[in-house]
N, C-alpha and C positions, 0 to 999 in steps of 0.2 A: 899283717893279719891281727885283728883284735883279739883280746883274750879273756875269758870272761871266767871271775869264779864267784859260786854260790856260798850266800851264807843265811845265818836267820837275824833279821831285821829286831828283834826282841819283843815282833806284835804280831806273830804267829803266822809271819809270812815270810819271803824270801826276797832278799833284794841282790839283783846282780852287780857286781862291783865288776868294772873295767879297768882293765891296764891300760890300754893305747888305742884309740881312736876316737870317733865320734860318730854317730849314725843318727839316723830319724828320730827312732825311740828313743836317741837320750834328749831330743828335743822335746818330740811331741810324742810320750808315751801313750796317752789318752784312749779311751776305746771311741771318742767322738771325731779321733784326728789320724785312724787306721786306712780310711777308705773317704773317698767324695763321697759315696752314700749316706757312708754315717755322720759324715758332717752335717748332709743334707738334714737329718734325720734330727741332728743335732737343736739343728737354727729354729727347726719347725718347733721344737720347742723351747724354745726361750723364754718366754713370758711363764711356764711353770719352772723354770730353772732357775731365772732370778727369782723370782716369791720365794724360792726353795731359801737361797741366798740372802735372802732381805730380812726372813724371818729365823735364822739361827744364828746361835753364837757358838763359838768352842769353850772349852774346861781350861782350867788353869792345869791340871794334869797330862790332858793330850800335850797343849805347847812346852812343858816344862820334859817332857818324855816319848811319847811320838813322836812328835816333829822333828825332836832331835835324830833319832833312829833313822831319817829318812836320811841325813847327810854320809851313811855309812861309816865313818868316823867322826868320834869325838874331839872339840879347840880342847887345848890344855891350857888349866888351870894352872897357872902361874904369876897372878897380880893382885896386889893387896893394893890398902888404902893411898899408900905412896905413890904408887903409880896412878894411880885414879884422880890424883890430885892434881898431879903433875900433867895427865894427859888431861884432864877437864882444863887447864889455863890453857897449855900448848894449841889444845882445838881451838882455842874462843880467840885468843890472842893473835891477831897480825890484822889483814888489811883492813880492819875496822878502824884500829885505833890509828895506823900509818896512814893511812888514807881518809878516808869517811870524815876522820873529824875536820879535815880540812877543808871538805866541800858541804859541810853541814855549817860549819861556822861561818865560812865568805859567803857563802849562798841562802840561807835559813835561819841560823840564830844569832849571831854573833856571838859573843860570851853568856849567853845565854845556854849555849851548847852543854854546858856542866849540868842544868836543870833539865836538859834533852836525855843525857846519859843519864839521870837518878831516874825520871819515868820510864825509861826504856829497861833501865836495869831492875828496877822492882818490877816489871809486866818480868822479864825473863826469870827472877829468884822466884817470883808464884809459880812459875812453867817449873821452874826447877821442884819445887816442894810436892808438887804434882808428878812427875816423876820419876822421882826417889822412892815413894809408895809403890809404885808399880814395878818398879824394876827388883826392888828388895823380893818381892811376892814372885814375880815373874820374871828371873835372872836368865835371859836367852837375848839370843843376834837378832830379832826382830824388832827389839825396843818397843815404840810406840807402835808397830802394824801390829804385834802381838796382842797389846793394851788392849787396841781398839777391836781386835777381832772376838776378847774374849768378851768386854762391854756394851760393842753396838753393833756388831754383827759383821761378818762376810765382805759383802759391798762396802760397807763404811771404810773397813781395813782397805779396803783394795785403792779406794781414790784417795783414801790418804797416803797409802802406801807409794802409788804414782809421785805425790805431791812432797813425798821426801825424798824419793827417788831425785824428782826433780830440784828440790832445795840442795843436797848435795852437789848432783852437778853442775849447777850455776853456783853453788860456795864455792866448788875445788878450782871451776873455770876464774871465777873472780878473783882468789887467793892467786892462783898462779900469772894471770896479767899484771897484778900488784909486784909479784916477783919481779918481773919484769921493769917495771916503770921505778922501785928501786933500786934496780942493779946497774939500771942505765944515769939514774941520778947517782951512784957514787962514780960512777965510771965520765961524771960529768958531761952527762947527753941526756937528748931529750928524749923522752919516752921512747916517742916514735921512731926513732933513728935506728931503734935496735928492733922495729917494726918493720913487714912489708908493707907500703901505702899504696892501693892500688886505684884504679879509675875512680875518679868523682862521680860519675853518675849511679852507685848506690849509695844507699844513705851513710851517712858519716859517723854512724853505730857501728858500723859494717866494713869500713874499708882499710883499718888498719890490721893486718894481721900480724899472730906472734907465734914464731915458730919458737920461741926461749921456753914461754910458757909448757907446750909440749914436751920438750925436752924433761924441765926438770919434773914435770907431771910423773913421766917414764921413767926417771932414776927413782923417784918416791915409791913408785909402785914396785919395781924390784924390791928394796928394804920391805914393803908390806909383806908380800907374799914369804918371803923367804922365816922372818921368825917375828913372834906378837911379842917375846920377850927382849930381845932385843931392839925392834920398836922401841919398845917400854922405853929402855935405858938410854937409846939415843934422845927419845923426847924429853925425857929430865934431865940429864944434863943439857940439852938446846935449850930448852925451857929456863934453868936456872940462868946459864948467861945471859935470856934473854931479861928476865928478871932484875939482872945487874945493871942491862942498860939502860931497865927502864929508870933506876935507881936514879944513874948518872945524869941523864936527861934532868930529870926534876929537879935533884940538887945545883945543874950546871946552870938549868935554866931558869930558878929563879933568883940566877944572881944577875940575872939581867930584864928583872922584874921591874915591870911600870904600872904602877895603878891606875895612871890617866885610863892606860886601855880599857877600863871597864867601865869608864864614864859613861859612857852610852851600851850601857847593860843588854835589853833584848831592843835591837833594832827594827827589827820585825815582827816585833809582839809576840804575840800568846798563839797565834796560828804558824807561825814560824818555828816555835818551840815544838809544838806538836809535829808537826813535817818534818825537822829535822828526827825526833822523836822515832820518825815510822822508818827512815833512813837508817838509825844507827841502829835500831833491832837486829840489824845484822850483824853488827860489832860483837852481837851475844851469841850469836848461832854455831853450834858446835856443840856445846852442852849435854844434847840429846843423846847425842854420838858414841858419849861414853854407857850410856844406859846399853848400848850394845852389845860389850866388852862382858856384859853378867853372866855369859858360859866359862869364860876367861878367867874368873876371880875367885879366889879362894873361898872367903868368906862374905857373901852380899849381903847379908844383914847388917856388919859393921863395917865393911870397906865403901858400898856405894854409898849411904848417907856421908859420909867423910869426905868422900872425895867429889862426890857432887857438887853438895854446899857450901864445903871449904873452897874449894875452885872458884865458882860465882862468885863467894863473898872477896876475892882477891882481886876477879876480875873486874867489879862494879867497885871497888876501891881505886882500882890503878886508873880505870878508864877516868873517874871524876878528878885524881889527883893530875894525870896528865893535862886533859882537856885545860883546867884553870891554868894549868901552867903556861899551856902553848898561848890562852890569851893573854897573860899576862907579858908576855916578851913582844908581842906583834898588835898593832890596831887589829882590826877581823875582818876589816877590808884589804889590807895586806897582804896575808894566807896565801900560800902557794896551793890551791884544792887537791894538786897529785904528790905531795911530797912535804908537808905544813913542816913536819919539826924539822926535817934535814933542810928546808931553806929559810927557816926561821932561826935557827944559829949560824948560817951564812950571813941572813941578812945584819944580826948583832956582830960581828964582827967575829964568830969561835968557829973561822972553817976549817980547822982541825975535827971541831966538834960534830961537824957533818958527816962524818967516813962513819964515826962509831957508832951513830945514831941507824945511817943506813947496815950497816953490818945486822945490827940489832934489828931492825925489820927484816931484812932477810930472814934470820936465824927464825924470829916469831911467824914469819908467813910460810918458811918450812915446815916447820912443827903443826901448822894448822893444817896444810896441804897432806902430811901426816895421817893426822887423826882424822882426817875426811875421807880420803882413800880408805883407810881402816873402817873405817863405821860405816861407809855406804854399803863395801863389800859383805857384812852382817847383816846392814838392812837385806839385801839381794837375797842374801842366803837365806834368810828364812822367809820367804818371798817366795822363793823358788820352792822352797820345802812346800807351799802351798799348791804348787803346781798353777798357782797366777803369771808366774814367769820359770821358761825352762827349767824343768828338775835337775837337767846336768850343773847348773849356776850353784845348785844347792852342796857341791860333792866337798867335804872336808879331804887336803888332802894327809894322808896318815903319816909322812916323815914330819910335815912342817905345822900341820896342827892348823893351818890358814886356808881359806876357801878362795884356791889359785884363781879358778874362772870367773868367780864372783867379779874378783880385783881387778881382774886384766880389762874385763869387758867394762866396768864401769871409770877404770882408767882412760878408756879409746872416748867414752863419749865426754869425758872432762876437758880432752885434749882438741876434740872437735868444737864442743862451744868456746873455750876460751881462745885456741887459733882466731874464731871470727868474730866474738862479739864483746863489745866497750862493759867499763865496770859500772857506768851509772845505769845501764839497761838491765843489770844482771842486779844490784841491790835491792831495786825496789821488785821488782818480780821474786829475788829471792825472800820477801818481806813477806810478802800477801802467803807467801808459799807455808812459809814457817809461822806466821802468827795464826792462821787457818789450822793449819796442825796442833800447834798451845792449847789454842780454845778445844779443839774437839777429847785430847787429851783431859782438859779439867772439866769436861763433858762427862768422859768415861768415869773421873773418879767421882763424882756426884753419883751418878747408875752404881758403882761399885759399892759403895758404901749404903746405898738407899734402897737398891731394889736387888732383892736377892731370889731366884723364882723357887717355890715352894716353900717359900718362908712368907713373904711379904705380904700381909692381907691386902684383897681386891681395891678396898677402901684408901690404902697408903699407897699404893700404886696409881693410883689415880688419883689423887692429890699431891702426887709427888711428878708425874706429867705436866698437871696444870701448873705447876712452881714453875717446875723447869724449863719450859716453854713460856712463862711470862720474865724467867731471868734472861734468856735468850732475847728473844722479840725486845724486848726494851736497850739489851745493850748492842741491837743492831740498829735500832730507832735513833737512838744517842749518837749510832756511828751518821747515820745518814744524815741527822741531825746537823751534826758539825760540820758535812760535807758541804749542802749545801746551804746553812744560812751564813756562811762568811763570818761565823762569831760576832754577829749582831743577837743580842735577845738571850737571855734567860731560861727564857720559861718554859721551855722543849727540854731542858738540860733536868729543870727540878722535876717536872712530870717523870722524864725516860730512870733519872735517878730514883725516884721515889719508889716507883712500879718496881726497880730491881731490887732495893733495899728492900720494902715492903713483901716480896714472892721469897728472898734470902732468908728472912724475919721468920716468916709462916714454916719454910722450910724446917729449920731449927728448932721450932717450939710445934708444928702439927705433925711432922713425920718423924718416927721413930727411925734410927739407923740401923739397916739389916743386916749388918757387917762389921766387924771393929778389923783392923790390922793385927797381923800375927806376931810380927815382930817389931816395927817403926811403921808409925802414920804421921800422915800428912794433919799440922793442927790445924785450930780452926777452922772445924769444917762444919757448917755447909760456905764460909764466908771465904775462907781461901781461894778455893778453886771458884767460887764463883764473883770475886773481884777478879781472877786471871782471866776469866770469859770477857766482863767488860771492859778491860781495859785492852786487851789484846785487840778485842774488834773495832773498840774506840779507834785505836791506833791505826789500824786499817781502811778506817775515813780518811785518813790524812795523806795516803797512797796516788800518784798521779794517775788519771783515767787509762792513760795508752800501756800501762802495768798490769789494769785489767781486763783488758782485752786482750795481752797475750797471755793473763793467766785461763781467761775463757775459753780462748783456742786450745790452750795445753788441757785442759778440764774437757772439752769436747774429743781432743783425740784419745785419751784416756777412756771416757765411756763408750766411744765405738772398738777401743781395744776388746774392753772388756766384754761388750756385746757381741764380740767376733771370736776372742780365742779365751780370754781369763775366764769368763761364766762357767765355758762348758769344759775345760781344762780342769780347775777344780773343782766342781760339779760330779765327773768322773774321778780324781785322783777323792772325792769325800765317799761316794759308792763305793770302791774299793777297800777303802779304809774300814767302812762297817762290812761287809762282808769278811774281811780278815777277821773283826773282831766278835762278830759270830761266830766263827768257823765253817762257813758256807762259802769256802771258796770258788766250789765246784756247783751253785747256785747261779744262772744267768739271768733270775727276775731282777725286776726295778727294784731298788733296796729305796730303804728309807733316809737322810741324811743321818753320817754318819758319828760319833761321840768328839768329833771335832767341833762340831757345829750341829749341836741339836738343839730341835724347838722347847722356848723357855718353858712351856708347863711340863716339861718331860726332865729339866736338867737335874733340878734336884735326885728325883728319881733315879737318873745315872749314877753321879755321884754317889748316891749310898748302895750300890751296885757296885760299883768301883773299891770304895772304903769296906765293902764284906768282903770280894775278892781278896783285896789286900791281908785283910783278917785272916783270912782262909792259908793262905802263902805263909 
């Protein structure tokens, strides 16, 4: 029998906390998803639900205090800068560098791969600077679906929100096949061996499966759920050994240094560089992960800057210091692509040196697989709290302070794609997926800073559109650019460049900022985040076509989601929300959208309604 007790939510309404079970209502509480009628009633109107949707934003107050409220229980604060540091390498660290650099450098750059990791990793250090701002201001488990809900509205949150949904699970799936194909090279076999290989007649993305991967996916997710603090401390000490072997590596391996091998620098030119470029983005992805962790931490004003920046700036050091080293021991056509350093100190004769190398990738593809189960399970939660994905997904549980359902359910779908599908299918999709998010992020903080409603005059808002739609438009021009003239020609590169420089220029010196940071910004601004837009999308030219087309599918089933259950889901969970906060509970008219998401000429308005309230208290 389930058992239900009543409390007050802290926003003038009641929310029922459950002990034991699961029912309807904690899926689809919705008044659009009571009855077929009302759904009927629902669909018929759609076209004024998303406009509703298209045109509001939320408050930095609702996400930072509402939202929370909806999880019934509070994460406990318990991690400062140290840990943020340690879990921002741990995240970003493992099958990128064990893997990726091996099939970027035999396939794409050759030693050129060094110069593939310094573009890739300043496109991710912008992403980082970007959100570090936000997360400081806006310290909650939604990370960027937050950002983007409170800057460009509703809808925008919700397909990006899918879009990291999905970047996680193709990172946990990838991390964890990498497990794999490690554990089978120390165990001296071959990837597949410790694979089921099933009929040829699907494609050969598809027919190796890995039940190892599932495994250790499920012991990861036990440690998740059970405590965030312990987390902590397992990933820093994993993280520091892992740390040591990068150490070892570099010192062992350049004692078997050959210069010859970079006689032939980039074999593949400047388009090779680039490709590899869009490939190893993923080497960086994880990062974001910790901007999750901001209900978690003590102090966000000085711990996330610290531990973001410091992080990246460790991991964009190691990646460039290893990459030279692995070419320096091996030609580039040599390279093993599923295991480069552990058969490239076989191949020099140190196969003692191969056990410690693979140890060490384990330990780093753990700690990644870690902090991805952790940060998708945040992402979900406050996802859910929006009532775009089940509300039950949202419930903190109160002994362990971790949002169990979150974990579990995004555990099952890690376990699903990596059991069936290959790691070269899952980087580049996970690429488009994550550099698509960057951009819209350093989208958000240009709007943050520039347009603020009932501050802004008519005149700057409107000249700060036409910028920022000619920064856009040009670094998509640039991308398409380079797709397809094959790096013949010039003069598309100075034009797309000019137009961006030139609309950055105008920005800077025509529009006044409506905004400053309360505690840390982001510098250089409007030029920051707006080289993170072109270069990020640049990089996204360099993506293979059958990448885009399953990110198009995924982008397609995402909007009929939304068209079918997120619209009118949160649609009804934002009518509720302002009816509580009227006090019109016991009112059944059509409300207006609610102080989560209200229309920009009215927000200022709230806000100083909000801050008298507060006065008043």
């Amino acid at each position: 029998m389930d058992v239900e007790e009543e409390s007050s939510n802290g926003g003038g309404g009641v929310t029922k906390k459950r002990c034991c079970g699961c029912n309807k209502n904690d899926i689809f509480p919705e008044e659009s998803f009571q009855s077929w009628e009302n759904y009927g009633k629902a669909l018929k109107e759609t076209k004024k639900r998303l406009k509703d949707r298209l045109f509001t934003r939320s408050l930095d107050k609702f996400e930072l205090e509402d939202m929370k409220a909806r999880s019934q229980n509070q994460m406990k604060k318990s991690l400062n800068w140290f840990d943020m540091i340690w879990f921002g390498v741990g995240a970003v660290m493992g099958a990128g560098v064990f893997v990726l650099t091996g099939q970027a450098t035999k396939d794409l750059a050759g030693p050129a791969v060094l110069i593939s990791y310094i573009i890739s990793g300043i496109s991710a250090m912008l992403s980082v600077l970007c959100y570090t701002e936000f997360a400081i201001e806006l310290p909650v488990a939604g990370g960027s679906f937050a950002y983007l809900r409170v800057e460009l509205g509703d809808f925008i949150a919700f397909i990006a929100a899918g879009n990291i949904l999905f970047e996680y699970i193709v990172g946990g799936a990838s991390v964890a096949r990498s497990w794999t194909s490690y554990f089978a090279t120390l165990c001296n076999h071959n990837p597949n061996d410790f694979r089921i290989n099933i009929s040829s007649s699907f494609s050969q993305d598809y027919i190796h499966l890995d039940p190892i991967s599932v495994v250790i996916s499920i012991v990861i997710c036990v440690g998740a759920v059970l405590s965030i603090k312990g987390s902590s401390r397992f990933n820093s000490i994993a993280t520091i050994i892992h740390i040591l072997v990068l150490v070892f590596i570099v010192v062992a391996g350049l004692t078997k240094a050959n210069p010859k091998n970079y006689s032939d620098f980039s074999p593949f030119g400047i388009r090779g560089i680039f490709k590899a470029s869009a490939m190893l983005f993923f080497a960086y992805v994880g990062f974001d992960g910790v901007a999750t962790l901001g209900e978690e931490i003590k102090n966000p004003g000085k711990d996330i800057p610290i531990g973001l920046i410091g992080s990246m700036s460790i991991v964009i050091f190691s990646y460039c210091v290893l990459a030279a080293t692995l070419c320096l021991m091996q030609p580039y056509s040599h390279i093993d692509p599923d295991a480069p350093f552990t058969i490239a100190f076989r191949e020099v004769g140190m196969n003692w040196a191969n056990y410690i190398v693979a140890l060490g990738a384990l330990k780093g593809m753990t700690t990644v697989l870690l902090a991805n189960i952790i940060a998708q399970a945040r992402y979900f939660t406050h996802i859910a709290r929006t009532h775009m994905a089940p509300p039950i997904l949202s419930v903190i549980n109160k002994k362990t302070g971790t949002p169990i359902y979150a974990t579990i359910i995004m555990t099952i779908a890690n376990c699903i794609v990596a059991f069936f599908t290959s790691l070269d299918v899952l980087s580049n999709l996970l690429s488009i997926s994550t550099l698509s998010i960057f951009s819209l992020v350093a989208i958000a903080l240009l709007v943050r800073r520039y347009y603020v409603s009932g501050e802004t005059s008519k005149k700057d808002r409107c000249k700060f559109i036409v910028l920022l739609v000619l920064i856009i438009l040009s670094s998509i021009a640039n991308s398409l650019y380079w797709a397809i003239s094959e790096g013949n020609g010039w003069f598309g590169y100075i034009i797309n460049v000019g137009i961006w420089f030139g609309a950055t220029l105008c920005l800077q010196l025509m529009v006044k900022q409506g905004r400053k940071p309360k505690v840390w910004g982001a510098p250089l601004v409007p030029w920051l985040p707006s080289a993170s837009i072109g270069i990020n999308v640049f990089i996204i030219g360099s993506i293979d076509g059958p990448s885009f087309v399953r990110f198009s599918i995924w982008s397609l089933i995402l909007l009929v989601y939304y068209l079918l259950v997120g619209l009118h889901a949160s649609y009804d969970a934002a009518k509720e929300s302002q009816k509580i906060s009227n006090g019109n509970n016991n009112n059944n008219s059509e409300a207006e959208p609610e102080p989560e998401a209200i229309p920009s000429s009215s927000r200022q308005q709230q806000q100083q309604q909000q801050q008298q309230a507060d006065d008043n208290c």
